[in-house]
Rosetta silent file (secondary structure, phi, psi, omega in degrees, C-alpha in Angstrom):
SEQUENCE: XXXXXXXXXXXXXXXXXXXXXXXXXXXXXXXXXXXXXXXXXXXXXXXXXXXXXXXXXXXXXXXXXXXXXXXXXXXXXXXXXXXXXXXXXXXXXXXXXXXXXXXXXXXXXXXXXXXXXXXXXXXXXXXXXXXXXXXXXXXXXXXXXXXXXXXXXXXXXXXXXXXXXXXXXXXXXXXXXXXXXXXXXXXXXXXXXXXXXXXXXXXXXXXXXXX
SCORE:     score description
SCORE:     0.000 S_00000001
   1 L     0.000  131.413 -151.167   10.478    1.681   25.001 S_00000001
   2 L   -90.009  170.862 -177.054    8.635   -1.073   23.316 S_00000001
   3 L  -101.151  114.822 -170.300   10.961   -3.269   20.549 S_00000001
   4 L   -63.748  153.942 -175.697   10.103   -2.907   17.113 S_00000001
   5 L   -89.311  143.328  154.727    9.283   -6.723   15.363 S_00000001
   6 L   -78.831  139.129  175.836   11.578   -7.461   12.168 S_00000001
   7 L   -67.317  133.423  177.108   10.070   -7.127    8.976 S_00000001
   8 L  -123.183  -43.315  146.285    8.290  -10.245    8.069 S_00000001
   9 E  -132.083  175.683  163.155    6.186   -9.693    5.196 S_00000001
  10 E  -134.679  137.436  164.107    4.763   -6.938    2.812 S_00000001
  11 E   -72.234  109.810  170.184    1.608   -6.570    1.281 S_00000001
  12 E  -117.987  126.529  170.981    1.063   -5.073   -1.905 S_00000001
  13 L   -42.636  177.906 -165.025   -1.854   -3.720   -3.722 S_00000001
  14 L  -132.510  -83.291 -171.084   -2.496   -4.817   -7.188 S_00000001
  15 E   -86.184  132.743  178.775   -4.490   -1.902   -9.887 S_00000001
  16 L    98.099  -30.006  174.227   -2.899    0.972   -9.721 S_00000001
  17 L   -98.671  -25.802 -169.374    0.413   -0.257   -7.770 S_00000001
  18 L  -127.719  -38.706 -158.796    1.493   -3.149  -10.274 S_00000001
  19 E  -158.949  159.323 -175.657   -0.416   -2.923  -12.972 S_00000001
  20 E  -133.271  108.949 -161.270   -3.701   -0.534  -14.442 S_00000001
  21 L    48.234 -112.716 -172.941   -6.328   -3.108  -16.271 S_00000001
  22 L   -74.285   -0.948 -138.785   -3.924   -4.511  -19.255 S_00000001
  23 E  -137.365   94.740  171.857   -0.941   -2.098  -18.950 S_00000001
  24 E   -58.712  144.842  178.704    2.041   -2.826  -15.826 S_00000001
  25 L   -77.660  151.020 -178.533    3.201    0.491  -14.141 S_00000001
  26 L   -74.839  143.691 -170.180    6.431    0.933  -15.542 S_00000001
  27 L    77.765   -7.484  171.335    9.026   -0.793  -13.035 S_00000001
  28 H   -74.788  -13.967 -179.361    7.030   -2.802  -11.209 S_00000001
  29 H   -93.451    0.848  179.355    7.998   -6.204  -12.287 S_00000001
  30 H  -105.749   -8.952  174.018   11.794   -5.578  -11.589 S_00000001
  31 H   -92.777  -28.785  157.350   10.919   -3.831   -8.187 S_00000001
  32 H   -33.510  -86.118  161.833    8.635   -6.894   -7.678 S_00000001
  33 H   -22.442  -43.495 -179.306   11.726   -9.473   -8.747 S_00000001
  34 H   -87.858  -14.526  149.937   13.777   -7.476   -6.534 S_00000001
  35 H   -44.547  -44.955  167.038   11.306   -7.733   -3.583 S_00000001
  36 L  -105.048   36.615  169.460   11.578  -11.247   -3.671 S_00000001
  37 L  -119.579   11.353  161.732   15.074  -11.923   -2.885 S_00000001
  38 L  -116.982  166.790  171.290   14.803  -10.626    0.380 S_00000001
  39 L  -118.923  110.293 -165.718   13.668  -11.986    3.105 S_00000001
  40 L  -146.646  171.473 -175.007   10.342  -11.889    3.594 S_00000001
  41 E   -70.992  178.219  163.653    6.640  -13.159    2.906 S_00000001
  42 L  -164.171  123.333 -176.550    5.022  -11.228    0.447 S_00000001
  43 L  -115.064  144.501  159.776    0.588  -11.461   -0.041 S_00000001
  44 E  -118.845  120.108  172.819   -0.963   -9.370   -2.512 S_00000001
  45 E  -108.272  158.214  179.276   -3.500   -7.838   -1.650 S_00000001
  46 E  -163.874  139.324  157.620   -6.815   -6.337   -3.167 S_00000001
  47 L   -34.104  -33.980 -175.335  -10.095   -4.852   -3.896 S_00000001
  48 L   -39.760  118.098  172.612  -10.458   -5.859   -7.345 S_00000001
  49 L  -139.556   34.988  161.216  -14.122   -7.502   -7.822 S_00000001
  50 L  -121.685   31.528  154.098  -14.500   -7.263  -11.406 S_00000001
  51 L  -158.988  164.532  166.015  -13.036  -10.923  -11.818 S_00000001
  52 L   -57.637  175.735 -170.501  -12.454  -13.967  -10.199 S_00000001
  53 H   -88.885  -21.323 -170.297   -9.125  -14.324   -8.500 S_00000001
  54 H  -100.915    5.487 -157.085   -8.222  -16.587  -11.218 S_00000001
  55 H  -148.481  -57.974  175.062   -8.783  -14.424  -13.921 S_00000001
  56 H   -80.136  -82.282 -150.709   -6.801  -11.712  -12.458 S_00000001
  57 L   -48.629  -15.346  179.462   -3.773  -13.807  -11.934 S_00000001
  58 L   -73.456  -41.628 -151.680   -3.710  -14.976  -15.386 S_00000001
  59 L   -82.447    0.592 -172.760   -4.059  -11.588  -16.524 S_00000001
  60 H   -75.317  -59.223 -174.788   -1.023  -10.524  -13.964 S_00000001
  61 H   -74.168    9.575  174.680    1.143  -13.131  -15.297 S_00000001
  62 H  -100.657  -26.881  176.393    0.498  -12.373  -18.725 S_00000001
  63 L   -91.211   56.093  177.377    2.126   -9.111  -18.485 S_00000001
  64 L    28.055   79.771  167.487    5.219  -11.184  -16.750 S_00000001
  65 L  -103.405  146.035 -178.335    4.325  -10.509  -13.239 S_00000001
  66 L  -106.115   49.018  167.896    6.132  -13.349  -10.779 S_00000001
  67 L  -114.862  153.740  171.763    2.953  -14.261   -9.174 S_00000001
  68 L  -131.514  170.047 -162.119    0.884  -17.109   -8.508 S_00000001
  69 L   -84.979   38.569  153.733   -2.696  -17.161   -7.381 S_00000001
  70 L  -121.651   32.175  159.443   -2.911  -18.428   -3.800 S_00000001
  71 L  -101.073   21.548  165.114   -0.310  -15.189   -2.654 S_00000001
  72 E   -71.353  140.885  124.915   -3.547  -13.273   -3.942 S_00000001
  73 E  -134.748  119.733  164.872   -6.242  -12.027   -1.315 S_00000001
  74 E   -65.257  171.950 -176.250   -9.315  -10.468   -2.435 S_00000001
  75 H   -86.910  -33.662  178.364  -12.030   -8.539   -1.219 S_00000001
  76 H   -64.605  -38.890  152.743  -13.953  -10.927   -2.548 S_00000001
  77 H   -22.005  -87.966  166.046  -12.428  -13.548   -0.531 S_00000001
  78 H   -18.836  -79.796  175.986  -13.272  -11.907    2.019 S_00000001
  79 H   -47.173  -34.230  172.911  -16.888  -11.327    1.422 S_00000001
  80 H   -57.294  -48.124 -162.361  -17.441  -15.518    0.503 S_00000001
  81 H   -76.384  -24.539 -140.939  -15.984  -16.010    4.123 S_00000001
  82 H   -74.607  -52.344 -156.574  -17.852  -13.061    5.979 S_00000001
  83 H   -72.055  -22.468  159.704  -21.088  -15.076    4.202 S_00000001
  84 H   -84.754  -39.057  146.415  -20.304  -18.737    5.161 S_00000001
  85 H     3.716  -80.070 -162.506  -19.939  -16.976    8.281 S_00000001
  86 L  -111.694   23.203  159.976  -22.887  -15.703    8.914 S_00000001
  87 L    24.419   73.208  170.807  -24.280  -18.528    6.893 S_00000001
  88 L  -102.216  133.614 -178.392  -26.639  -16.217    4.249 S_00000001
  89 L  -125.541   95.903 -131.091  -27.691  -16.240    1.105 S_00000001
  90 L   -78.977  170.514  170.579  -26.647  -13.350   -0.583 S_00000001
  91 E   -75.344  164.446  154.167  -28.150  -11.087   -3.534 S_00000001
  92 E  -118.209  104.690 -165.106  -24.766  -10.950   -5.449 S_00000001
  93 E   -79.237   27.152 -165.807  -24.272   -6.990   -6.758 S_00000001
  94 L  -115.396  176.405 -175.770  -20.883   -8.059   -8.744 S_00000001
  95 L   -84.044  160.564  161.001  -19.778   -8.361  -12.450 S_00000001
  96 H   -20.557  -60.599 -163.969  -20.531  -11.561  -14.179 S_00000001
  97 H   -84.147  -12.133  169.056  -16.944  -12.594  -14.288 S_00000001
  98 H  -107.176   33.987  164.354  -16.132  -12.401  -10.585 S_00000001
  99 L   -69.039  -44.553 -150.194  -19.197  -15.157   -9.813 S_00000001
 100 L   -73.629    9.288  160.925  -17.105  -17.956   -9.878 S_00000001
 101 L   -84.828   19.808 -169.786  -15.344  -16.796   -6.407 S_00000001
 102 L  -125.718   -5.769 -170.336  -19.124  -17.329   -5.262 S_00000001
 103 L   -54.960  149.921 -167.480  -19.322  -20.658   -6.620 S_00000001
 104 L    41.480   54.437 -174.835  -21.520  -23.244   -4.364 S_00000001
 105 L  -121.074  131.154 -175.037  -22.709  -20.288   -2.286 S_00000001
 106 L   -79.535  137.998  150.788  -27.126  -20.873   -2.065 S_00000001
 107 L  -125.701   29.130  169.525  -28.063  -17.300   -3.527 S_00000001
 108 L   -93.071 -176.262 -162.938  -31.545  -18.607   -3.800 S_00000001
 109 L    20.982   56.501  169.709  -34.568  -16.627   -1.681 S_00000001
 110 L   -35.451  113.322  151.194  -31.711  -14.157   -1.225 S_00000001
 111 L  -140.833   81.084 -177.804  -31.638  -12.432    2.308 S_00000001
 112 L  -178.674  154.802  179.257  -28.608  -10.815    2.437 S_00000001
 113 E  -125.366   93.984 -179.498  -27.031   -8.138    0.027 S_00000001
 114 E  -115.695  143.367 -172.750  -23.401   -7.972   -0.948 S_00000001
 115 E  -132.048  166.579 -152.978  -22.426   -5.532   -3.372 S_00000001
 116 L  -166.076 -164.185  177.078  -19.040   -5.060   -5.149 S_00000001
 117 L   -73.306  143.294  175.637  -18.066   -3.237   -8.774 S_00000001
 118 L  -172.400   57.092  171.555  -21.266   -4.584  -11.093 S_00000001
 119 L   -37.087  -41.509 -171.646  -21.383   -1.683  -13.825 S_00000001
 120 L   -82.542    1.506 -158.247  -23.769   -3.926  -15.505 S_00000001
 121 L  -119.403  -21.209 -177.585  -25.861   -4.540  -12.406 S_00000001
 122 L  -100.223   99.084  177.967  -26.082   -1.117  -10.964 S_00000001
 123 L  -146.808  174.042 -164.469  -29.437   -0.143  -12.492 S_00000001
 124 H   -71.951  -41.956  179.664  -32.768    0.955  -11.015 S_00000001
 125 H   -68.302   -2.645  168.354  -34.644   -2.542  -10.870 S_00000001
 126 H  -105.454  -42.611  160.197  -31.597   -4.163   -9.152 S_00000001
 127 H   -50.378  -50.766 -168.323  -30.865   -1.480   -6.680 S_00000001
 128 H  -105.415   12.624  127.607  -34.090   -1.537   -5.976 S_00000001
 129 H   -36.307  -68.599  157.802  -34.517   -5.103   -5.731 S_00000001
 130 H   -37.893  -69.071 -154.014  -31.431   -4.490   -2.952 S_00000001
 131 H   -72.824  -28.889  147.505  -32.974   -1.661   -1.271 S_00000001
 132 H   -33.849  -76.673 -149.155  -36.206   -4.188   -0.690 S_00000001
 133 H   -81.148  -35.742 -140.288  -34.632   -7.161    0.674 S_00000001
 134 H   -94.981  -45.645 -176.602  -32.384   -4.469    2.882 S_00000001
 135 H   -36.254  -41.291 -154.568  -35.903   -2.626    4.275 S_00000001
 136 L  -109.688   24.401  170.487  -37.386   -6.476    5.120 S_00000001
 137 L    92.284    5.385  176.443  -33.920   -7.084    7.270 S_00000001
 138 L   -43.033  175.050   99.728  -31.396   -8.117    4.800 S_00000001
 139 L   -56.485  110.750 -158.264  -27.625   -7.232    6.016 S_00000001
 140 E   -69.945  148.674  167.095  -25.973   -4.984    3.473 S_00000001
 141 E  -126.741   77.050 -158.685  -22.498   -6.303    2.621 S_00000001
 142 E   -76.910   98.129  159.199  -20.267   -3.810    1.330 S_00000001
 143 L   -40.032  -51.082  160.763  -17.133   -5.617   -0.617 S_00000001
 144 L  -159.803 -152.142 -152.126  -15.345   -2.492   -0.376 S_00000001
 145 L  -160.762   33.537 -169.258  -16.521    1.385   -0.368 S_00000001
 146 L   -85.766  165.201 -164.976  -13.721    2.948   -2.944 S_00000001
 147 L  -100.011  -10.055  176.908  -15.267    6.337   -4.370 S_00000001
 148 E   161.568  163.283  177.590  -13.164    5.047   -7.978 S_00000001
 149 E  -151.854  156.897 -153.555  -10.654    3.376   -9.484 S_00000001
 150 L   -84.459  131.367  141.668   -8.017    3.935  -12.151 S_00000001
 151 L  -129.648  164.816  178.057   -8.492    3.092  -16.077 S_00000001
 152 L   -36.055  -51.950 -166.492   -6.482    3.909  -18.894 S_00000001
 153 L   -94.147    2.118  172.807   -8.707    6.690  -20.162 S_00000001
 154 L   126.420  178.873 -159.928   -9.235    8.009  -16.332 S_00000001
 155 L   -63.282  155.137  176.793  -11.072    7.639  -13.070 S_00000001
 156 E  -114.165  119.213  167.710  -14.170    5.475  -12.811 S_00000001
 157 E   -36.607  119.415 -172.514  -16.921    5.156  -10.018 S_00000001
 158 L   -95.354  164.174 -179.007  -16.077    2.637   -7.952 S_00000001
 159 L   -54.423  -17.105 -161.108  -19.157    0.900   -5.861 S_00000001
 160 H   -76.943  -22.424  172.574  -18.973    3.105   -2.983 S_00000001
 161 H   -69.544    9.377 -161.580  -21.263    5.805   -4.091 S_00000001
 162 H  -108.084  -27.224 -156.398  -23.933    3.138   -5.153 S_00000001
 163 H   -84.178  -39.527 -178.510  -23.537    0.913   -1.727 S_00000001
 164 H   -42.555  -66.116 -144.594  -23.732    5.017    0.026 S_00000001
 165 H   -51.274  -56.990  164.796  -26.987    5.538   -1.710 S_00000001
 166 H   -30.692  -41.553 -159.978  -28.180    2.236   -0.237 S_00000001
 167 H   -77.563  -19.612  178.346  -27.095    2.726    3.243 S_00000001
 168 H   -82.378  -28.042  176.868  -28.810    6.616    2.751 S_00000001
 169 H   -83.776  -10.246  179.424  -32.384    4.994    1.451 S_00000001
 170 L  -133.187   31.616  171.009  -32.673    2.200    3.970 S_00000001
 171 L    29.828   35.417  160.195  -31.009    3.915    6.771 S_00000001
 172 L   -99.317  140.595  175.844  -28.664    1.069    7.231 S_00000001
 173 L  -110.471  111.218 -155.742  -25.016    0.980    7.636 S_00000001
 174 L   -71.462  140.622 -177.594  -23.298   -1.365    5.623 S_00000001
 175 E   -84.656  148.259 -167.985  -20.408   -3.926    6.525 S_00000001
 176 E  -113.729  142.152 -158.682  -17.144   -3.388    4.677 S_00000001
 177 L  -132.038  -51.105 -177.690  -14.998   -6.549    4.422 S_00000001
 178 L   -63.451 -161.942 -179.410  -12.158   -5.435    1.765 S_00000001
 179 L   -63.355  147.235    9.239   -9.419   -2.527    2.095 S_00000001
 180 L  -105.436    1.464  172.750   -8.858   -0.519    3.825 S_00000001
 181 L   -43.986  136.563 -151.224  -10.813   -2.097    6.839 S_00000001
 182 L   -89.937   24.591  161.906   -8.367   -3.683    9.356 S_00000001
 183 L  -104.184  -26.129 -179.264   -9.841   -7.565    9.245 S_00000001
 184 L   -55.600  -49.637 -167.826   -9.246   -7.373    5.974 S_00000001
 185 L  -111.928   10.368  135.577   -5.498   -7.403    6.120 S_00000001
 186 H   -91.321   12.741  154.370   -5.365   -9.258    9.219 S_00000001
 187 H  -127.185   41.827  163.622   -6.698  -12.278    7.884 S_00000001
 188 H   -90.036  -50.769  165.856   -4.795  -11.788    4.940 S_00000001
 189 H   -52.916  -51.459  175.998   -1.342  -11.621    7.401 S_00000001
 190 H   -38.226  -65.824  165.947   -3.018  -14.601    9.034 S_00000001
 191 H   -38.953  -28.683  166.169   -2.673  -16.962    5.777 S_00000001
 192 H  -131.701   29.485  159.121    1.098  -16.630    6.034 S_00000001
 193 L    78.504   16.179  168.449    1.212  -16.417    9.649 S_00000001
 194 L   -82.925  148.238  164.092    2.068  -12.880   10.445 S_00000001
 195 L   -85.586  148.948  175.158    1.317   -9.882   12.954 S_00000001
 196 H   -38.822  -71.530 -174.696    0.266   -6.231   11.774 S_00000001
 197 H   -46.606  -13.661  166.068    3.301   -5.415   13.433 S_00000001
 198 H   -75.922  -13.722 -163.009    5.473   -7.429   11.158 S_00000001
 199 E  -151.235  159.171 -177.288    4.649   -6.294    7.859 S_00000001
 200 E  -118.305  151.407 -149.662    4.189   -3.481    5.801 S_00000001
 201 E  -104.583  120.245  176.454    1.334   -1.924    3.397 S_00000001
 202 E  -131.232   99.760 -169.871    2.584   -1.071   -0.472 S_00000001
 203 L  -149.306 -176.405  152.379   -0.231    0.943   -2.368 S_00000001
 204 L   -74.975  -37.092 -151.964   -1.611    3.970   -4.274 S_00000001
 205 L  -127.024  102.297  165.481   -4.025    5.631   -2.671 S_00000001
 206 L   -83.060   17.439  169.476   -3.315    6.165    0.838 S_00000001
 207 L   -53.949  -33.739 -154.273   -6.493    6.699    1.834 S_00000001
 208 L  -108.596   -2.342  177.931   -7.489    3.013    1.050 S_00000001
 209 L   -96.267  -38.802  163.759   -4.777    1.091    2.607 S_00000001
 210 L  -133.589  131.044  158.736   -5.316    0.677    6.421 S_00000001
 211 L   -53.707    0.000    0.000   -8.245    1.849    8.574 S_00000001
């Protein structure tokens, strides 16, 4: 019988588990506070791509959240490494305020596509600006794939039905680098030195936390 590992950190999601836009779930910053008197690591992790990582921790710590922004990992992370990776130069589908996790990234003569939340960006001459570049051999880059996400007045489309419609018009299938895929939150574990087996997943929707 194999020997379970002691817990060594936990991961927690961010909208929808701690806080929904401006507004903390009630109890989370005293279940937080009490979370971090035991002992273990604790990363937060998330999807969120409609800011910079730096922009959502300010706004976390303005509603007195105990966090600071390098126990953050994004999706967006994620996608900046996948693309110095595979050393690309992507179309960038995301809103305006989550560029600057893209900063010194070439996006010129884009051939690559990564797409993310970009309400102001998902229109027909930019999709189909995307669906071009993905026809002439681009690689699709899916930040994440959620079907919606929580605001105050109620659910929202989240990118994955716009990133589907892509992968159904250019018969491509796109790579997904955020939650709930399982690179995501092992090289999230990685940054504070953990195994899968060590730590535990804290989220809303279980659908979206591991693959």
């Amino acid at each position: 019988m194999a020997t379970r590992r002691a817990l060594k950190a936990v991961l927690i999601d961010l909208s929808g588990t701690l806080h929904i836009e401006d507004t903390a779930i009630s109890g989370a910053q005293e279940a937080l506070q009490k979370l971090r008197s035991a002992p273990v690591a604790v990363k937060f992790v998330t999807n969120t791509t409609k800011e910079c990582k730096r922009t959502l921790c300010e706004r976390l710590q303005k509603l007195n959240f105990d966090i600071h922004e390098d126990e953050i990992f994004t999706s967006l992370t994620a996608a900046r490494n996948l693309v110095e990776q595979e050393q690309v130069r992507p179309l960038l589908l995301v809103d305006d305020s989550a560029l600057e996790d893209f900063e010194g990234i070439d996006t010129s003569g884009p051939n690559a596509v990564v797409v993310g939340l970009a309400p102001q960006h998902f229109n027909y001459n930019t999709l189909n600006k995307a669906f071009r570049l993905i026809l002439d051999g681009a690689p699709l880059i899916a930040i994440h794939k959620a079907r919606y996400y929580k605001k105050l007045d109620g659910l929202s489309l989240g990118p994955g039905p716009f990133i589907t419609g892509l992968e159904y018009a250019t018969d491509v299938k796109a790579t997904v680098v955020g939650k709930p895929e399982k690179p995501f939150f092992v090289e999230a574990l990685r940054s504070i030195g953990c195994q899968p087996e060590e730590a535990v997943m804290i989220g809303d929707v279980c659908t979206e936390l591991v693959n």
